[in-house]
C-alpha positions as CSV (number, residue, x, y, z in Angstrom):
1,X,110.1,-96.9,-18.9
2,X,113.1,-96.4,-17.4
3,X,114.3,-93.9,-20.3
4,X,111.5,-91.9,-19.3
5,X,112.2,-92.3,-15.5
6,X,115.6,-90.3,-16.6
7,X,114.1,-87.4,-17.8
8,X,112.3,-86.7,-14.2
9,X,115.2,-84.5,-13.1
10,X,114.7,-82.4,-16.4
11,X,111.1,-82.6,-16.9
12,X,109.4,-82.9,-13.6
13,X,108.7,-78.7,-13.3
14,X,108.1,-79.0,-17.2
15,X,104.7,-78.4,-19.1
16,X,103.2,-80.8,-19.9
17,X,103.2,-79.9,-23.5
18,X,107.0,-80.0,-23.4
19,X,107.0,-83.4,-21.3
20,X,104.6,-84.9,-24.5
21,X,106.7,-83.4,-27.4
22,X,109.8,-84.8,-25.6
23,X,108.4,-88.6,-25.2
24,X,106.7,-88.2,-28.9
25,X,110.3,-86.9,-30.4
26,X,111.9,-90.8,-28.6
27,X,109.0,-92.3,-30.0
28,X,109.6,-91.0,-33.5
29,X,113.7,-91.8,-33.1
30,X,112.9,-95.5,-32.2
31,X,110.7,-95.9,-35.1
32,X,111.4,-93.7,-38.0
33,X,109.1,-93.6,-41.1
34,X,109.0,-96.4,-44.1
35,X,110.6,-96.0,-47.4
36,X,107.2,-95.8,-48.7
37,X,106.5,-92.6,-46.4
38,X,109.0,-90.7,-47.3
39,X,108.8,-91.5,-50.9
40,X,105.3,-90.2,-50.7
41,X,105.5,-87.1,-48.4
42,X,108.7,-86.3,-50.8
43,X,106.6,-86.0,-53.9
44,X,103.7,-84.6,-52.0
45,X,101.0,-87.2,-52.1
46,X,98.5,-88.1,-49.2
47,X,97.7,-91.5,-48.6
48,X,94.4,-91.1,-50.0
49,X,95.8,-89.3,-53.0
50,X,98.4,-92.3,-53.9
51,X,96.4,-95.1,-52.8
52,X,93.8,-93.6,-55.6
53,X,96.0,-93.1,-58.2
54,X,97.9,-96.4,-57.3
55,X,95.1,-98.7,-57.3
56,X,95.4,-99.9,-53.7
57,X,93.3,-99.7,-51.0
58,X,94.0,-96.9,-48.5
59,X,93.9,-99.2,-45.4
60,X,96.7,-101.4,-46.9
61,X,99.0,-98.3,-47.9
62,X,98.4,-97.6,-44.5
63,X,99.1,-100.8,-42.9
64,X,102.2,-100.6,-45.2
65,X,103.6,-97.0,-43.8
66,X,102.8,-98.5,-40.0
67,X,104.5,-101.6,-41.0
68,X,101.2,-103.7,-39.9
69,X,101.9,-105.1,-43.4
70,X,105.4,-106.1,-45.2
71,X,105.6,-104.5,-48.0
72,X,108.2,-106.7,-49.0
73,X,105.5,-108.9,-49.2
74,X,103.3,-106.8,-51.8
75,X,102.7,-108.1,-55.1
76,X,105.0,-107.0,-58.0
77,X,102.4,-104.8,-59.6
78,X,101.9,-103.2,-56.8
79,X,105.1,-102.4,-56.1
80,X,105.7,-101.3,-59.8
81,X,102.9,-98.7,-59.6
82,X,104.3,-97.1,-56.9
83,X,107.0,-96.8,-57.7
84,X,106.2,-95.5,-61.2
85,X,103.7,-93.0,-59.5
86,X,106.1,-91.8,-56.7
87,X,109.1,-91.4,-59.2
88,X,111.4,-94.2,-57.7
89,X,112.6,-97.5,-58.0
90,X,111.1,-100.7,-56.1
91,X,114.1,-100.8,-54.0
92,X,113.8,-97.7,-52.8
93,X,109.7,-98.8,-51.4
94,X,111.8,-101.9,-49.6
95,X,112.3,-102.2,-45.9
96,X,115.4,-103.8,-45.0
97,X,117.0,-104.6,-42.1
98,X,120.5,-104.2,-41.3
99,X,121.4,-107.1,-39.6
100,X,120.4,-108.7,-42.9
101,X,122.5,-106.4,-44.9
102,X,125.6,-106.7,-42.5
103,X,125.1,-110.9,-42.7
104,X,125.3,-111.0,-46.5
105,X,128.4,-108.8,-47.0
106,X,130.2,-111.3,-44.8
């Protein structure tokens, strides 16, 4: 709240068009797409299109790019044929956080 509070001075004679694109840009900066998003948008599939050709139900691809689900958490094969589908590797479906990263090179 108080992040949008600081943008009064700037915003308060603003559109409100321009107020909304400014607090959905922060929005998208704070949570930025999965892996599995931009693996898909990159070879130009839409959820329905992959979930099909995957074999996985569209709700759980979707819970998957919102992060509802883990998809660390997704069976092998699942992970496997989407990879194999979207032209990666596993690891590149992965979420991982950095804090876990920075812990293990320590």
């Amino acid at each position: 709240m108080q992040e949008i509070e600081k943008l009064y001075p700037t915003l308060h004679e603003a559109s409100e068009k321009k107020f909304v694109d400014t607090i959905n840009r922060m929005i998208r900066k704070k949570n930025p797409p999965t892996r599995l998003q931009a693996q898909r948008k990159i070879s130009g599939y839409s959820q329905r299109a992959l979930a099909e050709k995957v074999g996985v139900n569209l709700r759980t691809l979707q819970q998957y790019e919102i992060r509802a689900k883990d998809i660390n958490k997704a069976a092998g094969v699942t992970l496997l044929a989407l990879a194999k589908v979207l032209g990666c590797r596993v690891e590149d479906l992965l979420e991982y956080d950095n804090s876990e990263i920075d812990d293990n090179e320590e």
